[in-house]
N, C-alpha and C positions, 0 to 999 in steps of 0.2 A: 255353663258359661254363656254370656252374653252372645258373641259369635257364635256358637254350636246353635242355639235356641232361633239366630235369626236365619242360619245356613237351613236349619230344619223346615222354618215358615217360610222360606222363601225359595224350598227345591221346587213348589209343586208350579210355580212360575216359570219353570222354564228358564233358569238362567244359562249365559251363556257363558265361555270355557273360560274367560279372563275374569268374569265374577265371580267364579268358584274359585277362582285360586287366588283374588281378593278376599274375600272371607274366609278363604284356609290360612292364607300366611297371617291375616292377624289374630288367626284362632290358635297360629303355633306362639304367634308371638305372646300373647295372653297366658299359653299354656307355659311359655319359658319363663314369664314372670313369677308365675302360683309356682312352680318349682322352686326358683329361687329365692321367694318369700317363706315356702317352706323349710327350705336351707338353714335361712337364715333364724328360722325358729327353732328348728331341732337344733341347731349351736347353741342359741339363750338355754334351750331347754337342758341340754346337757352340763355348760355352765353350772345354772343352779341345781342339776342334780348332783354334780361334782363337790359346791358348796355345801349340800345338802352331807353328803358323806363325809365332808370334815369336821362337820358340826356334830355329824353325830361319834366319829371318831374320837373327838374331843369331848365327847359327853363320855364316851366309853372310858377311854384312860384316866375322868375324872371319877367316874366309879371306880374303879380299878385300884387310884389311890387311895380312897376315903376309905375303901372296904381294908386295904392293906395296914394304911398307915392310923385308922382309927378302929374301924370294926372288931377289925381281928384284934387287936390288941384288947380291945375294950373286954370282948371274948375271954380271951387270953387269962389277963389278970382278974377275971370275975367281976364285972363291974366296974371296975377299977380303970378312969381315964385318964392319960398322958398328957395334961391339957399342953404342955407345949407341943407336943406332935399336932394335937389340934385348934392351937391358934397359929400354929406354922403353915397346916391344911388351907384354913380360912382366910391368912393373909395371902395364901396361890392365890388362891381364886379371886379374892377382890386386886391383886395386883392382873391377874389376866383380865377379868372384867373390863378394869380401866383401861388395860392398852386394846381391848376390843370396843370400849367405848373412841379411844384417842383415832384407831385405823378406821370406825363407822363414817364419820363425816365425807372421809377420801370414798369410801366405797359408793358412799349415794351420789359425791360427786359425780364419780365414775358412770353410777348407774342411770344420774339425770343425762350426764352427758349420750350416754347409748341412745335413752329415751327420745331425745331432742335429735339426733338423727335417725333415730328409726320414724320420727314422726316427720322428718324433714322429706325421708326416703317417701313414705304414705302419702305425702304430699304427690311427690313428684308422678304419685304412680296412678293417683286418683287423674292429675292434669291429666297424663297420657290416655288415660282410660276414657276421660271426658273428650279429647280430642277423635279418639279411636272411633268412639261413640256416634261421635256426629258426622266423622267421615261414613261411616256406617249408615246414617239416616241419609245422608243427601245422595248416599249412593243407591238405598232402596226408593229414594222418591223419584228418583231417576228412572230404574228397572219398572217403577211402578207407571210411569207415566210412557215410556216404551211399549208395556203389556197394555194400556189403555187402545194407542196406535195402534201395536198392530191386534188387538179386536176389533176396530173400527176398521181397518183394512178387509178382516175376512167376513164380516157383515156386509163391508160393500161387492167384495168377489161373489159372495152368498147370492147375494141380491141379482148382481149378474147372470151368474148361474143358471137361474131360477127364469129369469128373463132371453135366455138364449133360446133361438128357437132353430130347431136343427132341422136341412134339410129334408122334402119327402125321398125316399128310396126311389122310387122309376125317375124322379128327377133328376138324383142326383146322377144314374144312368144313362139318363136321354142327355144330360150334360155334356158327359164326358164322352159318350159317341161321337158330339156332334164336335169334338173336341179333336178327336181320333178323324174324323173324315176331316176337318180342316188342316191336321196336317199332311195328310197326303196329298190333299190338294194342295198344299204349298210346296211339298218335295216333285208334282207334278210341275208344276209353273214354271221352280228353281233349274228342274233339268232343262226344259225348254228355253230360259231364255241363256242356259248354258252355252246348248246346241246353238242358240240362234248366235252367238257372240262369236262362238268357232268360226260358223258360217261367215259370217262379217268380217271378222279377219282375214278368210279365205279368199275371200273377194276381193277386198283391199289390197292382199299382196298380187291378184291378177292383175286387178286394173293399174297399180305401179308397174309391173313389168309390161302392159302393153302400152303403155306411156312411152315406157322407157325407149319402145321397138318404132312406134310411131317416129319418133323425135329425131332417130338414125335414121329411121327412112329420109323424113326430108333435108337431112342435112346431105344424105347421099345424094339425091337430085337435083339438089343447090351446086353442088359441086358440079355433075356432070354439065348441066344447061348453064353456061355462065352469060349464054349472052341473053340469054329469058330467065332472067331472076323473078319474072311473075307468074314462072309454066304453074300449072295445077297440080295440086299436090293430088297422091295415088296411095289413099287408105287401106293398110292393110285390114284381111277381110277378118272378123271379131263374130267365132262362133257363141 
């Protein structure tokens, strides 16, 4: 089959999982047709093997009489013919003749008719197949022009590849030490200006609370002296 031949030239491509089972389902579907075209022939073919056997049935029983109603008799009386048993014989047969002449015409009717849809059917199946066909090409010029891409892809990674140029070893060493002592000295700094911030706060909440001790001082001595509101203020002492 069409499908099977181009699944075959086109596995070593590399297809990928929804092209394969494009090309499978219309490899089933191809394969459901050739069934049912075979079907439809072992029917004809049975048909006329059916016809086949009444014909010769009818050949049979026509022996059958001649030998009975003329043979044996001929036998019989030593030579001696019955010509009316044997123009009675003669007149069967050309009366069957003609009414197998008179049913002929109907039968090839019949059979032009089969003809002319089994050829109508060939039609329709040739379309399909020609449509199938060409889905089939645009779908490998496609696949075709993908595997173009990506060889062009791994030619240009190649190329890179080839052009990468990897660090030397003690460098890559003396790197990453000087990499390792840089951050210890940042975990050194980071503590220190930890500490120094602590510090900074610590002090900030001293000098707010000696503010605070200042400020009652001189309101305390404003009060006592009221009639020297300019006495001199007496600083508490700040170890």
């Amino acid at each position: 089959m069409h499908c099977v031949s181009l699944l075959h030239t086109y596995e070593e491509q590399h297809l990928d999982l929804r092209q394969k089972i494009y090309i499978a389902q219309k490899e089933m579907e191809e394969t459901k047709r050739d069934i049912k075209e075979a079907q439809r022939r072992n029917e004809i073919d049975k048909a006329v093997m059916e016809e086949a056997e009444l014909r010769l049935s009818e050949i049979r029983r026509q022996k059958f009489e001649f030998e009975r109603d003329v043979v044996k008799p001929l036998e019989e009386n030593k030579g001696q013919m019955d010509m009316e048993k044997v123009l009675g014989y003669i007149e069967d047969g050309i009366k069957r003749k003609v009414r197998d002449a008179a049913d002929q015409p109907t039968n090839i009717g019949n059979k032009l008719q089969n003809a002319t849809l089994e050829s109508e059917e060939l039609s329709r199946d040739i379309t399909k197949r020609q449509e199938t066909l060409a889905k089939i090409e645009e779908e490998t010029q496609r696949v075709e022009k993908e595997c173009a891409k990506e060889k062009a892809l791994c030619e240009r990674l190649r190329f890179q590849l080839d052009d990468c140029s990897v660090p030397d070893v003690m460098e890559y060493i003396q790197v990453k030490d000087r990499h390792k002592r840089l951050q210890r000295t940042f975990h050194v700094w980071e503590r220190k200006v930890e500490l120094s911030e602590r510090a900074l706060r610590s002090y900030t909440k001293a000098w707010k609370r000696e503010k605070a001790d200042v400020a009652s001082v001189d309101h305390t001595e404003a009060r006592a002296s009221p009639g020297h509101p300019m006495a001199v203020l007496r600083l508490p002492k700040i170890n």
